[in-house]
C-alpha positions, -999 to 999 in steps of 0.1 A, spaced: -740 -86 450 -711 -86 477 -686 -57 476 -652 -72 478 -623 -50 491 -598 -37 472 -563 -45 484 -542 -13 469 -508 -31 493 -476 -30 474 -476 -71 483 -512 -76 468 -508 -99 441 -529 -98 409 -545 -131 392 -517 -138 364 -526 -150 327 -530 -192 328 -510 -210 318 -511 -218 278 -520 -252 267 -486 -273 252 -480 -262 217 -482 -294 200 -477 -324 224 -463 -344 189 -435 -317 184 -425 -319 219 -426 -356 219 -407 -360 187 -380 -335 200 -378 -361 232 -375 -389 209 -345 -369 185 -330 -365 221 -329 -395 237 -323 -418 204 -290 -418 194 -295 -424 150 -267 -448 139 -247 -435 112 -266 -455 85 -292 -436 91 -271 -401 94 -257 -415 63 -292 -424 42 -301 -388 55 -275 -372 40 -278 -386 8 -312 -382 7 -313 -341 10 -323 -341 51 -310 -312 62 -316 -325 100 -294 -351 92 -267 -330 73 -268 -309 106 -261 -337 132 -236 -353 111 -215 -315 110 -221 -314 144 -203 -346 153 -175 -337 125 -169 -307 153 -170 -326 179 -138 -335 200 -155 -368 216 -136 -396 205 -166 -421 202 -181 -392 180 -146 -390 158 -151 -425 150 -188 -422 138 -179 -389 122 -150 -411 100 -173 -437 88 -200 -410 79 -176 -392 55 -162 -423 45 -193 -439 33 -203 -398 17 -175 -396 -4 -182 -412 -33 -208 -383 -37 -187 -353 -32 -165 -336 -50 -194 -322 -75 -193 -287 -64 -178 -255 -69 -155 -244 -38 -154 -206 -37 -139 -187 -5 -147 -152 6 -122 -133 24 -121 -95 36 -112 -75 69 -141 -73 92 -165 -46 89 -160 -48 46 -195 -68 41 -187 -103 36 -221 -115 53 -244 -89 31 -223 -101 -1 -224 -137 4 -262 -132 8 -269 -113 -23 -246 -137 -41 -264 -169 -27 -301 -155 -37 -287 -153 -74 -272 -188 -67 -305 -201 -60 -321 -184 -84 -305 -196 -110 -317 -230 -95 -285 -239 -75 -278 -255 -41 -260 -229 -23 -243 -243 10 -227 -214 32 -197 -220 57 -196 -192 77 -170 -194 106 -177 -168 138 -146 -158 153 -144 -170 190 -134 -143 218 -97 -155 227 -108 -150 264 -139 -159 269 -141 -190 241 -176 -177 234 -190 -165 200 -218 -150 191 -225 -175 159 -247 -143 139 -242 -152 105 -280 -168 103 -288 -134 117 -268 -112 95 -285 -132 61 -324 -132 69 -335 -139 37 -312 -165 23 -315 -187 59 -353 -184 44 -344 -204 11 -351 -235 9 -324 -242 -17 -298 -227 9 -281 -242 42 -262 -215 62 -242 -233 92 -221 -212 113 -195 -223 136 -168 -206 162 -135 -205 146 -120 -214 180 -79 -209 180 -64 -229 153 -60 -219 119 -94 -196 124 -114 -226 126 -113 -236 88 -89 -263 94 -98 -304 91 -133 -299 103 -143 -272 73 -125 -297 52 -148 -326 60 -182 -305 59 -178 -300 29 -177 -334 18 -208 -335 38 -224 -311 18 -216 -322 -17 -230 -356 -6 -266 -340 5 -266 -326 -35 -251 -289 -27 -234 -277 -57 -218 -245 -45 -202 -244 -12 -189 -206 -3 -165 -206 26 -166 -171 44 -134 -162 63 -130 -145 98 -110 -120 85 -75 -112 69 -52 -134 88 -37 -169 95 -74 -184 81 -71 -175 47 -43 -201 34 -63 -226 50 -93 -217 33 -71 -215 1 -60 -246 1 -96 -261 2 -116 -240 -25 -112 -237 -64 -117 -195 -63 -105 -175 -37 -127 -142 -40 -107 -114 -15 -139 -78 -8 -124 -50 -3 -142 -14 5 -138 17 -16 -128 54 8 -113 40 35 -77 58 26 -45 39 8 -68 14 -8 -38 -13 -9 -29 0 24 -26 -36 47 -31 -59 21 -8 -83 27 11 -98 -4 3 -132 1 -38 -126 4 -35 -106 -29 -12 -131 -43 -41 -158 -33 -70 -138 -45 -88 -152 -79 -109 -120 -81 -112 -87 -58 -143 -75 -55 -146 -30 -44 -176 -31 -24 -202 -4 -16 -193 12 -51 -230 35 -51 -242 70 -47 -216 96 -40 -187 63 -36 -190 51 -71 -157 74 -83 -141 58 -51 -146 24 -60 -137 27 -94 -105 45 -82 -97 14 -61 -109 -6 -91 -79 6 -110 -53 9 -86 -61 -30 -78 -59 -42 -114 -19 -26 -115 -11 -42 -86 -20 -74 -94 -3 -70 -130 28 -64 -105 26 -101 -94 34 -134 -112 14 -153 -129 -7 -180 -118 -2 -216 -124 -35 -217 -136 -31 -201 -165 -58 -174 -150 -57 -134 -146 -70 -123 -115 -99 -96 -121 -114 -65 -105 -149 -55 -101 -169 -32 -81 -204 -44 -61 -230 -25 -41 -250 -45 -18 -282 -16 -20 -286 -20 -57 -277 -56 -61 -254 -39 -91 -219 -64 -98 -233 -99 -86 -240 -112 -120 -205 -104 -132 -190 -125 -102 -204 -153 -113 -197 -151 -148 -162 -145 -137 -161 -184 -118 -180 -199 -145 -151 -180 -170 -123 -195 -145 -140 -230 -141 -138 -235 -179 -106 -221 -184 -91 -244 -153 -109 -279 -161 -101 -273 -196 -65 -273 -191 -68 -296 -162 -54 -274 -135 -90 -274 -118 -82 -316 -112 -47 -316 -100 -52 -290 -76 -79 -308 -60 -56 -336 -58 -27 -316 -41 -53 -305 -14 -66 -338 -6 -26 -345 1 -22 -315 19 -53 -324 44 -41 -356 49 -6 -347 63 -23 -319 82 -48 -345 99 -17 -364 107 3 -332 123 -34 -323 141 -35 -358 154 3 -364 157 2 -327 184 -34 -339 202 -17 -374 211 14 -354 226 -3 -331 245 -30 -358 258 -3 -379 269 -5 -390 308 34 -387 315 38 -349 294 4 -338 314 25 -347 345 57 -335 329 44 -299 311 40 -276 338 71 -282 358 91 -281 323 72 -245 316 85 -233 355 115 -245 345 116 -225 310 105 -197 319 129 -192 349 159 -195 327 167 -227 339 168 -250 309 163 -235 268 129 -239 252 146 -261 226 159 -283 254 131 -283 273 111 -294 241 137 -320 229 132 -334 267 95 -339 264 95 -356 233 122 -377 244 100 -388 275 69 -395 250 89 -414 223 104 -435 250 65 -443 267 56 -449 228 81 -477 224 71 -492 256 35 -490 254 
């Protein structure tokens, strides 16, 4: 037998492992295909209405998209999905960051489920204002539920307008009633601009709040607890239970301080804990107690009505600012009218009368 010498150098390399065999030369194949293929909108749309989740996915995605080709296709997908929307319940979930928003929704959404629901989850990331990026966790943060088969979890970055629950929110929902979801829950970034929009797209407006962190009404805007349907104490268990049921009661006489809904509704208080599962039963039987009183005196109806006005005239502001700003004469005209601004030389109001001035004038010509 020869004796081979062993190389102890630094630079000796070592046989590696081979390389493993393809996976599955089909999946890869069929990927390739998805890829290179663009599917037409009847088929997104057939998809859709169908149940395919693939399909539900592709169409959001060109919903978000900013490509004008993919605007078009986008409209005539929702067009054509409409007539099968609308047969949902709408509930949004707001809280500061940090109160458990992404543990609630999941716990919530199991029960959903279980109770043989379709439970579709709009979960908007917030974006870093400098870098654009976000970290998209909320598939992360609900392992089980992303698991269900009766759920659909789709994150997206909330970007810089209106905490990215604007038009494009609006228009996955629709989306998602059409593929047969029946509860849609919109989760918030956080207390902020973002709630009113998500208020003026849902039928409950759920608002966590977290038991022992000092003045428990202590930067709670007005407006958010003027908004809120229900307020939920979270983390009310073990040695926080007397907290939360403090909070509990200080919540319920502030929000007898307030007037009283349109609706005909009275706002409740309840406390949750997300390690005993203890409080997520009564949250639904408070929507289902809301959802009868509200479609029984018709309130439920109209306001769907007022926000499907509302959406329209803030697609036309969106579009109305986007054809302004894309303009080829106020791209040449911005910058030098900012220098000018900003060294005193004209007023803002001026300056901005002057612009639109200039892009009425191309409009008239054009």
């Amino acid at each position: 037998m020869e004796n081979k010498k062993i190389n102890h150098s630094a630079l000796h390399e070592k046989d590696g492992i081979s390389a493993p065999e393809m996976i599955s030369t089909n999946a890869v194949a069929q990927i390739l295909k998805l890829r290179k293929n663009q599917v037409s909108s009847k088929e997104l749309i057939e998809g859709i209405l169908s149940g395919n989740i693939a399909s539900l996915s592709r169409a959001i995605t060109l919903v978000e998209s900013t490509n004008a080709n993919h605007l078009a296709k986008a409209n005539e997908i929702i067009n054509a999905c409409l007539p099968f929307a609308n047969k949902s319940v709408r509930i949004g979930i707001t809280g500061v960051p940090g109160v458990g928003k992404s543990t609630f929704i999941e716990a919530f959404g199991k029960h959903l489920t279980s109770l043989g629901k379709k439970v579709a989850v709009l979960a908007v990331d917030p974006s870093s204002t400098i870098s654009h990026g976000s970290i998209l966790g909320d598939k992360t943060r609900m392992e089980e539920l992303v698991k269900d088969p009766n759920a659909y979890i789709r994150p997206s970055a909330s970007g810089e307008t209106l905490g990215g629950v604007a038009r494009k929110t609006r228009e996955t929902i629709t989306l998602c009633e059409a593929a047969g979801f029946d509860t849609i829950l919109i989760e918030t970034v956080g207390v902020g601009q973002s709630e009113t929009a998500v208020h003026s797209m849902v039928d409950f407006f759920l608002l966590l709040k977290i038991s022992g962190a000092g003045d428990e009404l202590q930067g709670i805007k007005r407006g958010i607890m003027e908004m809120a349907d229900a307020i939920i104490i979270n983390k009310a268990d073990g040695d926080n239970i007397k907290k939360a049921n403090l909070a509990k009661a200080e919540f319920n006489r502030a929000l007898h301080l307030f007037p009283a809904k349109k609706s005909g509704w009275t706002p409740t208080t309840s406390t949750y804990s997300a390690i005993t599962q203890d409080g997520i039963p009564e949250v639904w039987q408070t929507i289902l107690k809301f959802l009868e009183l509200t479609k029984g005196n018709n309130y439920f109806f109209e306001k769907r009505k007022e926000q499907n006005q509302y959406w329209m005239l803030e697609t036309i502001n969106e579009q109305l600012k986007t054809n302004f700003y894309n303009h080829p004469e106020i791209q040449k005209l911005l910058e030098s009218t900012k220098k000018a601004v900003s060294a005193d030389e004209i007023s803002p109001f001026a300056a901005a009368q002057e612009l639109l001035n200039v892009y009425q004038n191309y409009k008239k010509l054009s």
